[in-house]
C-alpha positions in Angstrom: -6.0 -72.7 8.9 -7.0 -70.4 6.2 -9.8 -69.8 7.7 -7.9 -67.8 10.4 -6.1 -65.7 8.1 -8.8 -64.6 6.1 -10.9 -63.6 9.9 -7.7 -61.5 10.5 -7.9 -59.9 7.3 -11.3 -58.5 6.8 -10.8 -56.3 9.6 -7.5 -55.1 8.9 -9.0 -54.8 4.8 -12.1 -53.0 6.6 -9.9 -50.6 8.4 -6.9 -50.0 6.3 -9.0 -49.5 2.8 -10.7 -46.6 3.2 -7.7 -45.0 4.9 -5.7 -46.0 1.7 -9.1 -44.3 -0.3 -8.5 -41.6 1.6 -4.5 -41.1 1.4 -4.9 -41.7 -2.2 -7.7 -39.1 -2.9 -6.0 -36.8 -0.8 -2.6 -37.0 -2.2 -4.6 -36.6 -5.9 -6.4 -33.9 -4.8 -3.5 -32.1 -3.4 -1.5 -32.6 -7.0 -4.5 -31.1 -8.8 -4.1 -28.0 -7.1 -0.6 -28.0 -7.0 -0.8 -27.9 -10.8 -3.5 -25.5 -11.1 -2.0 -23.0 -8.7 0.9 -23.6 -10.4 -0.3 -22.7 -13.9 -2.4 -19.6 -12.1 0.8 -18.6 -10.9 3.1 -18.4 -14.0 0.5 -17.0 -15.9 -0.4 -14.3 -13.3 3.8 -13.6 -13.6 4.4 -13.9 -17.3 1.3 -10.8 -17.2 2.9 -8.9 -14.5 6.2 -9.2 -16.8 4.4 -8.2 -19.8 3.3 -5.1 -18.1 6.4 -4.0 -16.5 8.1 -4.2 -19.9 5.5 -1.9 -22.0 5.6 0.3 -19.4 8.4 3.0 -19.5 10.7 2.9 -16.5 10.4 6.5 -14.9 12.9 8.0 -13.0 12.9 7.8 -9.2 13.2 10.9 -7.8 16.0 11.7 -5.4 14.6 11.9 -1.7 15.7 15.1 -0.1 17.6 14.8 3.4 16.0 17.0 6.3 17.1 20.1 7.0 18.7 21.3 10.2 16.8 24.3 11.3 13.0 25.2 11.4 11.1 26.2 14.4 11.3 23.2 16.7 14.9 21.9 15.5 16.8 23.3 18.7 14.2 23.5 21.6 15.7 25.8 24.2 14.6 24.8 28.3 12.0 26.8 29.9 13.0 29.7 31.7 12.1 29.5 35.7 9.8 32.1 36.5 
């Protein structure tokens, strides 16, 4: 009777282990970068942060409205000839 449990397994090991490998790899792989982005990240922020704050804030300057007026403001219809 063993015997018929351990000719069902070796397939189902066969199949299911390197697909477990490969989950697992996968799934380590993907922390790695998660971490390493992560760190590239906050690093890349804490400079950006460093630079905004030695840098003095200049004022924005206003933005002017448009003026009503100028050649093409009111375009008058053609005259029939």
């Amino acid at each position: 009777m063993s015997n018929v449990w351990f000719v069902a397994l070796v397939p189902a090991a066969t199949i299911l282990t390197p697909a477990l490998v490969g989950c697992l790899t996968a799934l380590q792989i993907s922390r790695t970068l998660t971490r390493t982005w992560s760190t590239t990240f906050n690093i890349m922020a804490s400079k950006l942060d460093a630079a905004a704050q030695s840098q003095p804030s200049e004022p924005t300057p206003a933005v002017s409205t448009p003026q009503a007026g100028g050649r093409h403001s009111a375009r008058q219809a053609r005259r029939p000839r």
